[in-house]
N, C-alpha and C positions, 0 to 999 in steps of 0.2 A: 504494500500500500504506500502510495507517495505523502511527503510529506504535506501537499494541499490536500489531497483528498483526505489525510486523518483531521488535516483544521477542520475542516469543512464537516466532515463527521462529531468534531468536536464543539461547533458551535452549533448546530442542530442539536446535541446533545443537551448543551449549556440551555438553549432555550426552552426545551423541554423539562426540564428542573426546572428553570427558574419560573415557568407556569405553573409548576405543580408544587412549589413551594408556597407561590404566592395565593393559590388557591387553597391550602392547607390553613394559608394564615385568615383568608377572610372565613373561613368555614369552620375557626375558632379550635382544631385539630392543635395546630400546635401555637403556641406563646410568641411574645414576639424575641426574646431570646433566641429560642432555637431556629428563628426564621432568619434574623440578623446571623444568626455559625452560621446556616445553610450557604444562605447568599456571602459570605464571604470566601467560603469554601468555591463556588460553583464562579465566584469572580476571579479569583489568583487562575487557575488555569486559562481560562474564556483569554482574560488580559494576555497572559505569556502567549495568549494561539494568536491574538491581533498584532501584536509588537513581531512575531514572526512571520506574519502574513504579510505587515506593511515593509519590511524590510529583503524579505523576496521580492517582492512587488518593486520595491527602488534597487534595487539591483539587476532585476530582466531590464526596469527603463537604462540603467546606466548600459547595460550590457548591447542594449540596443541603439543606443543615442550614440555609441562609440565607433 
């Protein structure tokens, strides 16, 4: 599997938690605690997959502009 297609699997991921967390919090399931770990949890990866995504991204343009 290439490295955009695991982003790419990884941010469909990311968004799917982060509906199903936020749905957990208004349907009174879980606290706002555990909703605040969740989404801190489900943002550190999300983040490290964007900061790699944009930085291949400026390196195809440099690759290409050269």
């Amino acid at each position: 599997m290439t490295t955009a297609r695991k982003i790419r699997v990884l941010n469909i991921a990311s968004t799917v938690l982060l509906l199903t967390v936020l749905t957990l919090q208004f349907t009174k399931v879980i606290d706002g605690f555990w909703t605040l770990t969740l989404l801190v949890l489900i943002a550190a990866p999300t983040t490290v997959a964007w900061v790699v995504l944009e930085r291949r991204q400026g390196a195809e343009k440099m690759r290409g502009g050269a």
